[in-house]
C-alpha positions in Angstrom: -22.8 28.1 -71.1 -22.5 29.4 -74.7 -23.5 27.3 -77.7 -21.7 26.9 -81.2 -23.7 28.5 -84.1 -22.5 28.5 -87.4 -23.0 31.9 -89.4 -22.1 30.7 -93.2 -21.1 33.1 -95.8 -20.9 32.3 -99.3 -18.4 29.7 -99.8 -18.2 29.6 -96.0 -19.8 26.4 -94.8 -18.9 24.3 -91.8 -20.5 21.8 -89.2 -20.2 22.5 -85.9 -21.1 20.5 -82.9 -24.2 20.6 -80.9 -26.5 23.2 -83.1 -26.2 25.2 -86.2 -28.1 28.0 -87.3 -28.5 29.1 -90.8 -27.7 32.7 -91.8 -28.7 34.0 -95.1 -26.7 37.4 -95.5 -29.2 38.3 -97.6 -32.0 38.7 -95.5 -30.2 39.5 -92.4 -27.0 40.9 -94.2 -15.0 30.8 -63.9 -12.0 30.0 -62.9 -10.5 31.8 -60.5 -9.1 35.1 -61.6 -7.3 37.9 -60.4 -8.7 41.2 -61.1 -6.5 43.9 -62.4 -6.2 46.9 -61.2 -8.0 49.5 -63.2 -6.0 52.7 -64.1 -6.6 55.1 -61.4 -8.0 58.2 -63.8 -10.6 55.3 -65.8 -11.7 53.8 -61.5 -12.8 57.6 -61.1 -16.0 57.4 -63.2 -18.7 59.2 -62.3 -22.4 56.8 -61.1 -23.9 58.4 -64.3 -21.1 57.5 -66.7 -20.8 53.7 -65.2 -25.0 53.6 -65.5 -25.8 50.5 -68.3 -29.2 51.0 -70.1 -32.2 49.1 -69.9 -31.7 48.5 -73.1 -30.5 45.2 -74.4 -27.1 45.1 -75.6 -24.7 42.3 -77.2 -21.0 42.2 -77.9 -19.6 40.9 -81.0 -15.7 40.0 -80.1 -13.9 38.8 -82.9 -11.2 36.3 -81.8 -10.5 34.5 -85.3 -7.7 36.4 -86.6 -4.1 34.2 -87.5 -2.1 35.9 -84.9 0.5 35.6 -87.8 2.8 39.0 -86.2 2.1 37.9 -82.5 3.5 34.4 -82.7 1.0 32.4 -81.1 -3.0 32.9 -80.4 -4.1 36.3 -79.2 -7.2 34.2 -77.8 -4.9 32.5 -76.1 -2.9 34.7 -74.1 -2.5 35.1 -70.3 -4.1 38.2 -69.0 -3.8 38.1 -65.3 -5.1 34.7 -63.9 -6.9 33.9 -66.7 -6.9 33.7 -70.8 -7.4 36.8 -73.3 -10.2 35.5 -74.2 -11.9 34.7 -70.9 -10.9 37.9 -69.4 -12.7 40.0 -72.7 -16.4 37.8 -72.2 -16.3 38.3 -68.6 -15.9 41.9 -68.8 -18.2 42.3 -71.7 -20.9 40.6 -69.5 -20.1 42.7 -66.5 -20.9 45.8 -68.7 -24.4 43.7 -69.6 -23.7 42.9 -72.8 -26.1 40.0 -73.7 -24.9 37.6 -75.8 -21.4 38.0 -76.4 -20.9 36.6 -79.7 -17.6 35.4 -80.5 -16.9 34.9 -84.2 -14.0 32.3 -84.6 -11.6 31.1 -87.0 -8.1 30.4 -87.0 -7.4 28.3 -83.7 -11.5 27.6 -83.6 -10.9 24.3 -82.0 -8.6 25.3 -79.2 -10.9 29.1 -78.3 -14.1 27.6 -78.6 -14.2 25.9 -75.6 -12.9 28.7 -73.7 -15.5 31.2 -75.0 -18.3 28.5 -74.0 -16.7 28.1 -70.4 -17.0 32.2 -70.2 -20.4 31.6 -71.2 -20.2 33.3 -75.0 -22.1 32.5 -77.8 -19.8 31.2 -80.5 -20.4 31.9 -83.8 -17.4 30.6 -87.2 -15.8 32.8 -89.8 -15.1 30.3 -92.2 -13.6 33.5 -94.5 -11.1 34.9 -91.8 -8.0 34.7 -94.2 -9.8 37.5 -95.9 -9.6 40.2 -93.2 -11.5 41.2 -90.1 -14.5 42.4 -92.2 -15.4 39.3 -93.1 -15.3 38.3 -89.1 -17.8 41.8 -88.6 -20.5 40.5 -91.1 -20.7 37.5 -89.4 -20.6 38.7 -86.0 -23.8 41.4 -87.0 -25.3 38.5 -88.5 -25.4 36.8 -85.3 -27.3 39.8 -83.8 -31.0 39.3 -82.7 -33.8 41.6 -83.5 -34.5 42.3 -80.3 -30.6 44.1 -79.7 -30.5 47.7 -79.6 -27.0 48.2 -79.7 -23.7 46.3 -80.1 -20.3 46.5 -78.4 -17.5 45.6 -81.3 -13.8 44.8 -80.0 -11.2 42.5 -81.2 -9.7 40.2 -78.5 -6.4 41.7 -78.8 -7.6 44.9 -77.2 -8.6 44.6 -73.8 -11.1 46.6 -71.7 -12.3 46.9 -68.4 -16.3 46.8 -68.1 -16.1 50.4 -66.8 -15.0 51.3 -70.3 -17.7 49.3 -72.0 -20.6 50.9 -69.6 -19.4 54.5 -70.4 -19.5 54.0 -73.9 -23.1 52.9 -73.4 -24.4 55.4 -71.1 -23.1 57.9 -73.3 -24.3 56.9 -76.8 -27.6 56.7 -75.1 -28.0 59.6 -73.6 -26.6 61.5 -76.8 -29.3 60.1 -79.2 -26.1 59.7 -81.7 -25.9 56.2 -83.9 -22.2 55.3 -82.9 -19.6 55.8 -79.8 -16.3 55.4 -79.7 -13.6 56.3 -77.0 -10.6 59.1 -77.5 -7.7 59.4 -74.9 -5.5 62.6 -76.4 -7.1 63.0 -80.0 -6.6 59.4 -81.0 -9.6 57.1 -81.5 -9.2 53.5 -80.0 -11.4 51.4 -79.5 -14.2 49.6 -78.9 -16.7 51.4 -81.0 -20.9 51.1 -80.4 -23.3 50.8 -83.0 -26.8 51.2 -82.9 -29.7 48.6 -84.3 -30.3 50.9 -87.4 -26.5 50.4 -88.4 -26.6 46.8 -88.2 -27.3 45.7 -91.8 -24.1 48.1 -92.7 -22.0 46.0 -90.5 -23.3 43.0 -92.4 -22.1 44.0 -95.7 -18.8 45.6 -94.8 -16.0 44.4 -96.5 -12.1 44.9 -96.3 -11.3 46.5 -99.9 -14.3 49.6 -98.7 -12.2 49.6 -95.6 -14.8 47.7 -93.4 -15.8 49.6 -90.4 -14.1 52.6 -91.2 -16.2 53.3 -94.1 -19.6 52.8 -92.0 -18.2 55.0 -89.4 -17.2 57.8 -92.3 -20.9 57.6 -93.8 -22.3 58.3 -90.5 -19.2 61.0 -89.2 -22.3 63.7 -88.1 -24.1 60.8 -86.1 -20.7 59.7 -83.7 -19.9 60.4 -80.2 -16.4 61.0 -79.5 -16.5 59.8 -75.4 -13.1 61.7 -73.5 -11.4 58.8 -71.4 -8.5 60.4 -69.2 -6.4 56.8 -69.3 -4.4 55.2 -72.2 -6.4 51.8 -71.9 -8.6 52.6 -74.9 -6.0 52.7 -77.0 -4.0 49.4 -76.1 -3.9 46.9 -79.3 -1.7 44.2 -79.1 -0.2 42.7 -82.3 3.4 41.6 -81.8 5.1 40.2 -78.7 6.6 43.2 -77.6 3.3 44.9 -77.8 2.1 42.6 -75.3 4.2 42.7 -72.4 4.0 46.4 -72.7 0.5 46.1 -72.7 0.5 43.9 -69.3 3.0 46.3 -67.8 0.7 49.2 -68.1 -2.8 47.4 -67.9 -1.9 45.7 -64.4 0.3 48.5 -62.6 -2.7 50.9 -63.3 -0.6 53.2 -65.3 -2.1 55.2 -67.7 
């Protein structure tokens, strides 16, 4: 099972139950589930392109967003037999992601037990009215020195572990810093980062456009990985993006 760690920023301090851990951005800025059916072009992958690393990888999921255009939790949301948020940790181990650090904040009380039952690590954005950057540098905060390379996805985009271990296999193989999928010319999402990228991610913020900007400084040092299917690109903010989303994630269209 996970455990609750609290990451505080400046101006960002919270008790959680069971442990806390203090983070100084200055020095280190099962139920029962049905699986879906995985679009038939992205089930194709080739041995080499499924292959995880030996190296240790985590997963930062950032589930602490208001949900203000979608109505209700994202987190919260039925994805097959199972919650959003259960569905994203369980796929994120299955790539071998280890941890998978969620960072919450809105609707902490009612994901964090969900994240623990998948058997995340979950970390609190006090700040998350201020933007997903703020969820980002707590997330890389929560990163050990011992992780090579991070996975970074918001819960409102899900991905099959197949998606996950290409990414990885590729970035490694490629000696780049950062990997992120393209289905037709369009970046989606998620995007890898390597350890030396880290303290960036800790000091992104939303007015220098976050991720974005790290991704810009470091353009010459990213793999673009080709992905056949449309599932890379699913982002789910209002309702109607939703169901469309389900429509095309579980009939294997795309």
């Amino acid at each position: 099972m996970g455990q609750d760690l609290l990451i505080t920023l400046p101006g960002a301090i919270k008790q959680t139950s069971k442990q806390t851990m203090k983070f100084n951005p200055s020095r280190h800025p099962r139920a029962y589930t049905r699986r879906a059916k995985l679009p038939n072009k992205l089930a194709r992958l080739t041995a080499l392109e499924a292959q995880v690393t030996n190296r240790r990888t985590a997963a930062i999921l950032l589930a602490g967003g208001e949900s203000s255009r979608m109505g209700r939790p994202k987190p919260l949301l039925v994805w097959g037999n199972e919650t959003l948020i259960e569905y994203q940790v369980r796929q994120l181990h299955e790539a071998g992601c280890d941890p998978v650090i969620v960072v919450l904040g809105a609707n902490e009380d009612a994901v964090r037990p969900l994240a623990r039952q998948a058997g995340a690590r979950a970390v609190v954005n006090e700040l998350y009215s201020e933007g997903r950057a703020s969820s980002v540098r707590v997330g890389a905060g929560a990163l050990g020195e011992d992780v090579e390379a991070a996975v970074v996805l918001s819960v409102d985009q899900p991905r099959p572990a197949a998606v996950h271990k290409r990414l990885l296999s590729a970035l490694a193989e490629s000696g780049k810093k950062i990997a992120t999928p393209v289905h037709a010319g369009k970046r989606g999402h998620p995007v890898v980062f390597t350890a030396g990228l880290f303290p960036e991610l800790r000091e992104v913020r939303e007015k220098t456009e976050g991720m974005r900007a790290v991704m810009d400084r470091h353009a010459g040092n990213t793999l673009d990985v080709e992905f056949d299917s449309t599932v890379v690109l699913l982002d789910m903010n209002r309702p109607e993006d939703y169901e469309a989303a389900k429509a095309a994630f579980f009939s294997g269209v795309g």
